[in-house]
N, C-alpha and C positions, 0 to 999 in steps of 0.2 A: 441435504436440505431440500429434495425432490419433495413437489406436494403436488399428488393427484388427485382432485376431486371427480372425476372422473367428467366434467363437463369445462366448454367452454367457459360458460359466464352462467351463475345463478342466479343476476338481477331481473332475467326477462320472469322467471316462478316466483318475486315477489310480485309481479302487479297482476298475479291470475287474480281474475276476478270471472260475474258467471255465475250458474248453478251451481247447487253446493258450496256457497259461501261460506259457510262453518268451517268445512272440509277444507276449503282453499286457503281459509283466515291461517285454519291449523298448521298443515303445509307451509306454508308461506312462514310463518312463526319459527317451522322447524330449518327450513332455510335460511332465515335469516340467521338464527343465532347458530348454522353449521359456517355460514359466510362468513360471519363475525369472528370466529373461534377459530379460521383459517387465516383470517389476517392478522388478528390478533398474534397467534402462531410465527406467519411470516413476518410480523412487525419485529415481533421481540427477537426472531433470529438476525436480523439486521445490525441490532445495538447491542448483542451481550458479546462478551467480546469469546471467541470460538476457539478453542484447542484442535489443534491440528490433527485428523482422521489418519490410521496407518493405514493408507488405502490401495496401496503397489504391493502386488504380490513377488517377491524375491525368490524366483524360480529355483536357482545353482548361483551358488561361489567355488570357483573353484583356483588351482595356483597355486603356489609358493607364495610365502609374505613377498614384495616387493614387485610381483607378477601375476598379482591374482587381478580376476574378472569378473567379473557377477552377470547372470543370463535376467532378464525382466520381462513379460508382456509387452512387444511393439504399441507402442502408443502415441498420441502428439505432443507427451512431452518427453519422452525415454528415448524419442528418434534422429531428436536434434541436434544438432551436431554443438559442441559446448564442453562447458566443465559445470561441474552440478555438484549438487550432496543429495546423497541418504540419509536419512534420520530414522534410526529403529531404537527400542525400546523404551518409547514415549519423549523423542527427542531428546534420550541423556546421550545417544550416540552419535555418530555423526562419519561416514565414508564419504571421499571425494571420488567424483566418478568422471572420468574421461572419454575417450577418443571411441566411437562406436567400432568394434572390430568384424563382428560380422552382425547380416540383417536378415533373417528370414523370412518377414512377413509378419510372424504370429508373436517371434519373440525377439530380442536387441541383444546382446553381448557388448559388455562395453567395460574397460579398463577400468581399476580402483586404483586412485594415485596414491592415496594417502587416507588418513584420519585412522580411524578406529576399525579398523581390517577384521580386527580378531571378534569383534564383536559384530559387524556383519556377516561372517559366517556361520553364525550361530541363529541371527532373525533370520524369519519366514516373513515377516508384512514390514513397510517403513512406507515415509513419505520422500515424494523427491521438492526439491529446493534449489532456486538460484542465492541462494542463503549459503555460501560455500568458505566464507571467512569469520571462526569466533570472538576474533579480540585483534587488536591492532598488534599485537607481539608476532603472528604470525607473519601480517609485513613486515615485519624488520622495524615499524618505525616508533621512535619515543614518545611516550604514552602516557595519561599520571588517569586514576581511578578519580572523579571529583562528584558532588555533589552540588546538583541546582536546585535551589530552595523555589518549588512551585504555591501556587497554590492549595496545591494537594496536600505540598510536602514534599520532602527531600526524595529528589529524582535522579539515581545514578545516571552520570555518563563518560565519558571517554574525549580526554581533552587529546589532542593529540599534535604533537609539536610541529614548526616547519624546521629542517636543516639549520637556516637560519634564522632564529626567533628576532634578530636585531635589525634583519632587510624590514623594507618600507611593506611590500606582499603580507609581511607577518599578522600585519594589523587590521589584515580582511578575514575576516572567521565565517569559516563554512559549518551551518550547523544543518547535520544529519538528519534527517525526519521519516522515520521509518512508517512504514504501512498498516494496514488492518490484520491483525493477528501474526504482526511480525515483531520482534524486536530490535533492538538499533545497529545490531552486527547486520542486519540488511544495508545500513546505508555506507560499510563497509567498503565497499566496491571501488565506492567515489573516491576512498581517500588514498590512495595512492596517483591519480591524478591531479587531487589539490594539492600531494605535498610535493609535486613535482613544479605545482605553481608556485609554490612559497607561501601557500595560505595557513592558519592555522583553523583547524576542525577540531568541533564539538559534537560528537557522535552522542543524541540523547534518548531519554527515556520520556514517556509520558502516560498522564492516568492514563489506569486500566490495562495496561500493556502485559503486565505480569511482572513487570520491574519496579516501576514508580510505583506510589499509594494508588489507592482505589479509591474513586471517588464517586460522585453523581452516582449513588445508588452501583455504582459497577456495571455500568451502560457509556458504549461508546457514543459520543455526540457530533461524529461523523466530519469535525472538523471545528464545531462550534462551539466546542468544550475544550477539546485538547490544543486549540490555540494560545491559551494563556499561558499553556507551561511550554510553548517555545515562546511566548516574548516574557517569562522568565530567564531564559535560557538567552535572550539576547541581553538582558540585561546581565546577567552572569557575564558575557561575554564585553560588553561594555567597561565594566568594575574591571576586567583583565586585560586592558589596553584593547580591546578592538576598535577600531574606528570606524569601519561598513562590515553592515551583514549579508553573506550569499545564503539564502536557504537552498538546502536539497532536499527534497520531497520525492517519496516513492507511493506509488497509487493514493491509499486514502492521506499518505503524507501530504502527496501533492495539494489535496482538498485543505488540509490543514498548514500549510505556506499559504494559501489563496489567502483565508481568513486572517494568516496571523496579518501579510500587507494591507488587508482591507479594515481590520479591527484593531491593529494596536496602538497603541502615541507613540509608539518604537519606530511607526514605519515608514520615517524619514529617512533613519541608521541602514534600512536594507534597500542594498543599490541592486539587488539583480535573485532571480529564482532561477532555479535548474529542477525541472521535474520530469520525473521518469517515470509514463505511464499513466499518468495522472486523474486523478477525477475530477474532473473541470464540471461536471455535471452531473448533479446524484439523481435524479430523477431520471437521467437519460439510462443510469448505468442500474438502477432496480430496476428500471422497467424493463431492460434487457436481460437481468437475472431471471426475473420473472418466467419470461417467457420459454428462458433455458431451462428454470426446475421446472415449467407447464403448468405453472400457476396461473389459472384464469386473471384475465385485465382486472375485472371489476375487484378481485380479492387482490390484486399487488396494486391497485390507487389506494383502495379502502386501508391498507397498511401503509400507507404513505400518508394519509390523511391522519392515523394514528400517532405516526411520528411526528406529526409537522403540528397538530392541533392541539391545545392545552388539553381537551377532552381525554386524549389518550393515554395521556400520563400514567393513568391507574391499571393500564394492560400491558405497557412497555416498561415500566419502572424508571422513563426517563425520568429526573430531576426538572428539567424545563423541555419544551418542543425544538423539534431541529428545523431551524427556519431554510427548509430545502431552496426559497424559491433565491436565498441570496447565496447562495452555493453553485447557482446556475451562472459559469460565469461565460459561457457563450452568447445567454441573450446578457450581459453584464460586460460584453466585452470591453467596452468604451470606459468603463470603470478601471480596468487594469492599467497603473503606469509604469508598472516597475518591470524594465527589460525579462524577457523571459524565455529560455529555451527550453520545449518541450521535445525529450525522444520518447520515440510510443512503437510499439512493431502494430504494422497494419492488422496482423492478424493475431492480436489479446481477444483472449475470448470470455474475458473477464470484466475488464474495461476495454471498452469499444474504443479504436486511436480516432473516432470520427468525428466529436465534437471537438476535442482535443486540435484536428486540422481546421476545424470551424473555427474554432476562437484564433486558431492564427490568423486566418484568410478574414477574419474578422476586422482584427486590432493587425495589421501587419509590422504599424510603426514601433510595437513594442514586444510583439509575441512571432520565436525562430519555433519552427515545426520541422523535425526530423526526422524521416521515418524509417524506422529497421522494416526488417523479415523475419518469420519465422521465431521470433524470438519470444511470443506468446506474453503471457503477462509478468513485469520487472525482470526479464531477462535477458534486455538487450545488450547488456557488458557480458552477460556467459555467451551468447553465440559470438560476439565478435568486440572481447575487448579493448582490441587494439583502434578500431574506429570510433568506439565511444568515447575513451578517452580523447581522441583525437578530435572528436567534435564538441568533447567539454575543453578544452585545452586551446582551440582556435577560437571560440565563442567568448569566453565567459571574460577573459582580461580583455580583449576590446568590449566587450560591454561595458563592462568597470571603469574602462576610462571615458568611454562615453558618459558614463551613467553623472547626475552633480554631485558634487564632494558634500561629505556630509560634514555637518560641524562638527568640529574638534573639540 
C-alpha cells in the first residue's frame, strides 16, 4: 500500500505562478491531475475491502509431526512472545505457532502446536495472524451455524451456547464484531471468556467481509454501512430471547459498535461495549497510515475529502460518503453513554491506542482504558491471554449490573 511520490506535498507547484505562465499552467495541470490520481488511488485502497498479502518468508520447518518448528525473519511481529497462526496457500491453511525457542537477531525459531503442519512444510511465503481459532468446535463449546437476515441479505454466523442456556446470564448476547479484512473467527478469542460468564454469543458476519453478501458497490463504509447488519444481528438476537446486548468489536469492529450505539432504535437493548483496539477515530488513524506508506498530507486529506464528500463517489465506488467527522468519537466524546471498555496495546502500529486513551480521559464516567504491551494490533489475548480475560471477566458484569435494565 506504500505510495512514493517522491515529494512532500505537491500543492505548493499548483500555485507556481511567474514567467512562463503557459509552461507553469501546463505543469501545474500535469500535477494536479498526478495529485488527484494518487488520492484517488489511496482513497479507493481505503474502502475496497483487501485480501490478505503472503508477506513472511518461511525460512525452514523442521521436526517430527508433533515437534516440529518453523525458522522465520526476526521481526515485530514473529518476536513476540504469544500463540499466533500462519496462513499459507492463500489462507486455505492455517499452523498454530507457539513459544519462541531460539532468537538470533535476523531470524526467530518458534514451536508449531498444531493446525495443518503438513502443509506448512511444504509453503515458502504465508501471513502471520492473531486469528489462531476457526470455528467454535475447536473450543469445545456448543454451537449451531445460523443465519441473520441483513440488509444485505442473509449473513452466516455462529450462535454459540452458554453451559446453561436457562441461568438469568443467558439472556445477555455478546455479539462478535470482527475487523477490516478479517472475519468473524477473529472475534473468536472473546468467547471462551463470555461462556465462562454465562453469556450467550453471536459471532457474525457482515457486508463485504467475504462471507455475508456484497453490498454498496463492494466498498467498505468504514462503520457507516456495516452497522445495520449488526443491529440486524441484535434484532436476531432479540427474536431469540435476549434481553441486553454486549457488543465486542475489534479495530474497525470497534468503529462499527460505535455507530451501531450511536445509529440504531436498538440502542437502548445494548447496555455495555468491549472493544479491542478500536478505531475511535478514522481520520486520526488514515492520517497515521498516511504517513507510515509516505504519502504526502496534501494527497491522504485530498482522499479523505474523496471519501467523506458526495463528489467522490465516482472515484471510490462508494454507494454514499463516509461521514468521517461522526466517527470522531474523541471530539464526540460526551456523546457516548453506553459503559465501555477499551483494551488497546500502546504500541499498535496500526491503530494508534492514543485517541482511544483520549476518549477515555475524556468521558471517564463511561469509558475503562486498558492498556497492553507489545501486543501490536488485536493481539492483546495472544501475548497474554490470561489477563485479558481477566480484565474482560472483572469489568463487563459489574458494568451490567450497573448499566439500567432494558425493557422486557
Amino acid at each position: 500500500m506504500a505510495i512514493d511520490p517522491g515529494s512532500r506535498t505537491l500543492l505548493p507547484w499548483l500555485r507556481w505562478g511567474g514567467t512562463g505562465l503557459a509552461a507553469g499552467a501546463a505543469v501545474a495541470s500535469v500535477l494536479a491531475a498526478t495529485s488527484s490520481g494518487l488520492a484517488a488511488y489511496y482513497a479507493r485502497m481505503i474502502v475496497i475491502p483487501n485480501r490478505r498479502r503472503e508477506d513472511l518468508e518461511i525460512l525452514a520447518v523442521a521436526g517430527a509431526p508433533g515437534e516440529r518448528r518453523v525458522v522465520l525473519p526476526a521481526n515485530a511481529e514473529t518476536t513476540v512472545p504469544g500463540r499466533y497462526a500462519l496462513y499459507v496457500d492463500g489462507g486455505a491453511h492455517r499452523a498454530l505457532i507457539g513459544e519462541i525457542l531460539s532468537l538470533d537477531g535476523s531470524t526467530v525459531t518458534r514451536a508449531v502446536t498444531g493446525g495443518d503442519e503438513t502443509a506448512l512444510a511444504g509453503a515458502v511465503r504465508g501471513w502471520w495472524s492473531g486469528d489462531i481459532i476457526a470455528e467454535p468446535a475447536e473450543l469445545g463449546l456448543d454451537h449451531e451455524d445460523v443465519q441473520v437476515g441483513t440488509p444485505a441479505g442473509l449473513a452466516p454466523a455462529w450462535r454459540i451456547d452458554p453451559a446453561d442456556p436457562g441461568a438469568p446470564e443467558a439472556a445477555t448476547w455478546v455479539i462478535g464484531i470482527h475487523g477490516r479484512g478479517a472475519r468473524r473467527s477473529e472475534t473468536l478469542r472473546g468467547a471462551a471468556v463470555m461462556h465462562r460468564l454465562g453469556y450467550t454469543m453471536l459471532a457474525i458476519s457482515y457486508r463485504n467481509d467475504g462471507e455475508a453478501p456484497r453490498a454498496d458497490g463492494g466498498r467498505y463504509g468504514l462503520g457507516g454501512t456495516e452497522w445495520r447488519d449488526v443491529d440486524a444481528a441484535i434484532g436476531f438476537a432479540l427474536d431469540h430471547g435476549a434481553e441486553r446486548i454486549v457488543l465486542l468489536g475489534y479495530s474497525m469492529g470497534g468503529a462499527v459498535a460505535l455507530q451501531t450505539v450511536d445509529q440504531s432504535s436498538r440502542a437502548d437493548r445494548i447496555a455495555a461495549l468491549v472493544l479491542d483496539a478500536p478505531v475511535v477515530n478514522w481520520t486520526d488513524v488514515l492520517g497515521y497510515q498516511a504517513r507510515l506508506n509516505r504519502v504526502p498530507d496534501s494527497i491522504g486529506q485530498f482522499s479523505q475529502l474523496m471519501i467523506s464528500h458526495p463528489a467522490g463517489r465516482a472515484v471510490t465506488g462508494l454507494a454514499a460518503p463516509v461521514d468521517l467527522k461522526s466517527m470522531d468519537w474523541v471530539s464526540r466524546a460526551d456523546h457516548l453513554r453506553t459503559p465501555t471498555l477499551i483494551v488497546h496495546s500502546v504500541d499498535d502500529d496500526f491503530v494508534p491506542a492514543g485517541p482511544s486513551e483520549e476518549l477515555a480521559r475524556r468521558n471517564p464516567e463511561f469509558v475503562s482504558f486498558v492498556p497492553f504491551e507489545r501486543a501490536r494490533h488485536t493481539k492483546e489475548w495472544n501475548v497474554d491471554p490470561e489477563r485479558w480475560e481477566a480484565v474482560v471477566a472483572d469489568w463487563l458484569p459489574t458494568a451490567l449490573r450497573a448499566a439500567t435494565p432494558a425493557p422486557g
